[in-house]
C-alpha positions in Angstrom: 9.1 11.0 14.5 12.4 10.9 16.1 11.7 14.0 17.8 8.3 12.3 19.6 10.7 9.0 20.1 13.3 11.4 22.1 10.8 12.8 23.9 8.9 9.9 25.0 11.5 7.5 26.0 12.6 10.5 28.2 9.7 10.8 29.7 8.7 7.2 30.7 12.5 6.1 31.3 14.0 5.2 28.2 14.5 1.7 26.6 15.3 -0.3 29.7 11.6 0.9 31.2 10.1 0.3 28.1 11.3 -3.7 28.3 10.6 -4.1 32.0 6.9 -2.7 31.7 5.7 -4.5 28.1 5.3 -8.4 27.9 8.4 -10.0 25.9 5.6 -10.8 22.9 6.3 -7.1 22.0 9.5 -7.1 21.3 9.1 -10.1 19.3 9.0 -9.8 15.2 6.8 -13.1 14.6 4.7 -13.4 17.8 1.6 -12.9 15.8 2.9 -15.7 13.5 5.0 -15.6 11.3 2.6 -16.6 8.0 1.0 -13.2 8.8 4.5 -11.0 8.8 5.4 -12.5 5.8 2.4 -11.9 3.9 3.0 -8.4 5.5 6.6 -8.3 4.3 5.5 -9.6 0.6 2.4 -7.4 0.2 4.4 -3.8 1.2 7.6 -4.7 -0.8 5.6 -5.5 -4.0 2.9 -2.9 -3.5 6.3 0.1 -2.8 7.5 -1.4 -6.2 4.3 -0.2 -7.7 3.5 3.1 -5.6 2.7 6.3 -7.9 4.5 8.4 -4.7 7.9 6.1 -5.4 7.6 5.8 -9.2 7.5 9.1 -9.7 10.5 10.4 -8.8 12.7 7.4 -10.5 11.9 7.7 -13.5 13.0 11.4 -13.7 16.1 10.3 -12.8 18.4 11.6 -14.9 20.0 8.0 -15.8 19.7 4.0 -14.7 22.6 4.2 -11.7 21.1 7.3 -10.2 17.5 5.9 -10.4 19.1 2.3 -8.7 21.1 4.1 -5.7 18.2 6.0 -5.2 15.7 3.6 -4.9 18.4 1.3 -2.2 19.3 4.8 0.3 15.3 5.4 0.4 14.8 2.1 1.9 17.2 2.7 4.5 15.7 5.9 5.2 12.4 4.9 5.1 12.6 1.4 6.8 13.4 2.8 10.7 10.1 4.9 10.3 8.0 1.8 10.4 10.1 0.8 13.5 9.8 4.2 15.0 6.3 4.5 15.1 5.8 0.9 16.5 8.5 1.7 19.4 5.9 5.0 19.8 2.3 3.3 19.8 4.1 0.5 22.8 5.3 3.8 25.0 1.5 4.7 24.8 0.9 1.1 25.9 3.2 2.8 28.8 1.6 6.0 29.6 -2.4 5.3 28.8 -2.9 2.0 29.5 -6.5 1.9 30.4 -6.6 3.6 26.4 -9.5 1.2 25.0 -9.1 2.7 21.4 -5.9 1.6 20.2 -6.4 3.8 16.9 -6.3 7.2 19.4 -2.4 6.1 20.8 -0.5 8.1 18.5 -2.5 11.6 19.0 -3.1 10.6 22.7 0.7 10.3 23.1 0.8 14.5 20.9 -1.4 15.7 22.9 0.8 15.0 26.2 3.8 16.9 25.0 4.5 20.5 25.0 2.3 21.9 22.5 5.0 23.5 20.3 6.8 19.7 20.2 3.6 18.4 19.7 2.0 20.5 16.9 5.4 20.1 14.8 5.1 16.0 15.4 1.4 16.4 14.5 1.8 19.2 11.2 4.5 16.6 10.0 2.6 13.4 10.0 -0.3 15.4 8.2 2.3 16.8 6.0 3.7 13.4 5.0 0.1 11.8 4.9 -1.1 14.3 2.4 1.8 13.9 0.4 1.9 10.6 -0.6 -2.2 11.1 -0.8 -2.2 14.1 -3.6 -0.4 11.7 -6.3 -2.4 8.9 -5.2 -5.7 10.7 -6.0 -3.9 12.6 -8.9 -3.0 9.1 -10.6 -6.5 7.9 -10.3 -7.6 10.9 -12.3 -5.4 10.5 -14.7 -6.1 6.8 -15.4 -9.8 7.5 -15.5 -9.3 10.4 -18.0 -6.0 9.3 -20.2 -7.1 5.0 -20.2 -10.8 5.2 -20.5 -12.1 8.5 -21.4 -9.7 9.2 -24.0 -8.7 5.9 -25.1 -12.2 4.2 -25.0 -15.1 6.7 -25.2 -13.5 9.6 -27.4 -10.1 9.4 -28.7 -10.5 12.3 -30.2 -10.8 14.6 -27.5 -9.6 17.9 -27.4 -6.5 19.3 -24.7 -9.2 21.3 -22.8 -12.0 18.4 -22.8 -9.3 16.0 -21.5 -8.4 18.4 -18.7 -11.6 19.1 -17.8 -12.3 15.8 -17.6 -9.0 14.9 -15.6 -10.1 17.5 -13.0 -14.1 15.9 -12.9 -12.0 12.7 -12.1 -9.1 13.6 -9.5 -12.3 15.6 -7.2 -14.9 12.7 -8.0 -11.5 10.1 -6.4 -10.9 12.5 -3.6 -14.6 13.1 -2.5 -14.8 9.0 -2.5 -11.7 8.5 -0.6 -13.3 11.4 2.0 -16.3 9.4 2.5 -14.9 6.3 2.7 -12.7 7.3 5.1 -15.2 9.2 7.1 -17.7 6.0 7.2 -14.7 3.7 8.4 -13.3 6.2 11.2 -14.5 4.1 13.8 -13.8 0.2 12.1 -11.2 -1.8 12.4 -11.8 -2.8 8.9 -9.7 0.5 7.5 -6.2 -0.9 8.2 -7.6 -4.3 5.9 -8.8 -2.4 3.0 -5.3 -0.1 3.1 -3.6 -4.1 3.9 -5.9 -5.6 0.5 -4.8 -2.6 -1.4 -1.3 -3.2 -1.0 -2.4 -7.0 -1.6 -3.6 -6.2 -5.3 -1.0 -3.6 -5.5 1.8 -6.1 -5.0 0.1 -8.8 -7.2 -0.1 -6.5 -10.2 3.9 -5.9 -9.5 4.0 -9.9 -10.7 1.9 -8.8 -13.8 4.7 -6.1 -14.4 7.5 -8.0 -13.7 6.2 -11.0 -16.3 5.5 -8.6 -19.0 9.1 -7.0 -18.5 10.9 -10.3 -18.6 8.8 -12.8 -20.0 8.3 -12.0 -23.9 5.6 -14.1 -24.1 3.4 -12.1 -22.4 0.5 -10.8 -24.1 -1.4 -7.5 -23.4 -4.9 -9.3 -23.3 -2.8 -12.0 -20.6 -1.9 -9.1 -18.7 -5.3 -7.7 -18.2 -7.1 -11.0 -17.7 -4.3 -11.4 -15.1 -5.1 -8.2 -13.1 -8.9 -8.7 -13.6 -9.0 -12.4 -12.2 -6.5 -11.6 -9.6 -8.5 -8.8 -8.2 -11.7 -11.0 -8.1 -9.8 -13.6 -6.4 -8.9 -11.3 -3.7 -12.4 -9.8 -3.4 -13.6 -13.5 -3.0 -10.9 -14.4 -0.4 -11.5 -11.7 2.1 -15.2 -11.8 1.9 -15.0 -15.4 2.4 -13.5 -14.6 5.7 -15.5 -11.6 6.4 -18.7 -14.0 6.3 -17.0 -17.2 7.8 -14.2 -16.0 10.1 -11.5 -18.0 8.1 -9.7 -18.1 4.8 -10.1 -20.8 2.6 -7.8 -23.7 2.7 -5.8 -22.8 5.4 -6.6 -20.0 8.4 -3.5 -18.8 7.7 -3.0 -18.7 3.5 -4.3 -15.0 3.6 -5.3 -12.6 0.4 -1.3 -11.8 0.0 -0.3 -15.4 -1.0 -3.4 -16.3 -3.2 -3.1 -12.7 -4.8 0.1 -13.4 -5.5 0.1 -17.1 -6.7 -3.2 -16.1 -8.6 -1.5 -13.0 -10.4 1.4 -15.4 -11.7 -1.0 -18.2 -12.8 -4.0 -16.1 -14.2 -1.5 -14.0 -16.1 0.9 -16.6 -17.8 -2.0 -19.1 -18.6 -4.2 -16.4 -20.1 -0.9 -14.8 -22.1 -1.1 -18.5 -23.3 -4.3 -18.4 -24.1 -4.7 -15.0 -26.1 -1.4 -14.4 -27.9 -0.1 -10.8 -29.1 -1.3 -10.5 -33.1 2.6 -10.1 -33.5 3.0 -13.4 -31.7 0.2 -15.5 -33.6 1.9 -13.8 -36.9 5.1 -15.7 -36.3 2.8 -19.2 -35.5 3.7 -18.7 -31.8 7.4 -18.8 -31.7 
């Protein structure tokens, strides 16, 4: 990414061009409101804290203090790359501007390099795409096989049905994800379903977070929490899929009901349906 950035402020005149070309609403951090790039800020923050690609690694760490200063330098590293590849889709503004598909900037802008610059650019992106993909897919299989195959249908299943089973599930989530994503090339509804599943993926991060540090949470609280917060979400984007507009307010998106729903749903229902251990003590 910082090779294709080098290459294409040299070739349309560096920053200075860049600024004199582009309307000043580009180079603004809220002038698509700023409701909508907090919800943005709050949905990939929580959702990171929950990603199998960034769990992973922590918790191999081999103590707390390596796991923390980990965690901190990534975001550094990882923060400019959302910059980067804004600052690269407004040079393709630049170069193609009578591009109608806004989705084609990024391999429009490839495809006009030298094609050994370009091809590295291009094998990386895949590269980084399909690794954060692989434990993505992986970690659906898994839950499929380990939380309801094993735990619900047979818990007595053997090492070599569970794998087979894990296998049947990590293809049967890829081939889905393949279709999906085959179906959608040409919508602009891809970017929401990847925005909703950081959405839910950040609103289960309140589930964690309240069953970490609030004692009273139960385990039936924390799945009633995740359930109903899901279904709010469901209801809140198909509301505006049908009408145009979000309940309540046009601008009180999926993020902050998700949110607000996973804290409420999951502390009133923990209420609700106490741990055994909890009801045991007469609720103290």
């Amino acid at each position: 990414m910082l090779l294709a950035l080098f290459l294409v402020l040299a070739d349309i005149g560096g920053f200075s061009q860049m600024r004199a070309e582009l309307p000043a609403s580009y180079f603004s951090m809220v002038a698509i409101g700023t409701p909508r790039v907090a919800s943005w800020i709050i949905a990939s923050v929580l959702g990171a804290c929950t990603a199998q690609a960034a769990i992973q690694p922590l918790l191999v760490a081999k103590d707390v203090n390596v796991a923390k200063k980990a965690a901190i330098i990534s975001a550094f590293v990882v923060a400019p790359f959302g910059i980067i590849t804004a600052l690269l889709g407004m040079a393709a503004k630049i170069k193609f501007p009578e591009l109608a598909n806004a989705k084609l900037a990024l391999p429009t802008l490839m495809m006009s390099f030298h094609p050994v610059a370009g091809g590295i650019i291009l094998a990386s992106i895949l590269a980084a795409i399909l690794s954060t993909m692989s434990p993505i897919i992986l970690a659906s299989g898994t839950m499929l096989t380990k939380d309801i195959y094993q735990r619900v249908f047979k818990p007595a299943a053997t090492d070599t049905q569970v794998l087979r089973m894990s296998r049947i599930t990590t293809a049967v989530a890829g081939i889905i994800c393949m279709i999906i994503a085959i179906a959608l090339y040409d919508s602009a509804r891809l970017l929401d379903i990847v925005y909703f599943a950081y959405t839910l993926r950040g609103s289960m991060f309140v589930v964690l977070l309240l069953g970490i540090y609030w004692k009273r949470t139960s385990e039936s609280g924390a799945i009633s929490g995740m359930i109903l917060t899901a279904i709010v979400g469901f209801v809140w984007v198909g509301f505006r899929a049908i009408t145009g507009s979000y309940p309540i307010h046009p601008q009180f998106n999926e993020t902050y009901i998700s949110v607000i729903a996973a804290f409420i749903a999951t502390v009133s229902s923990s209420i609700i349906f106490k741990n055994k251990s909890v009801q045991k003590l007469g609720g103290k």
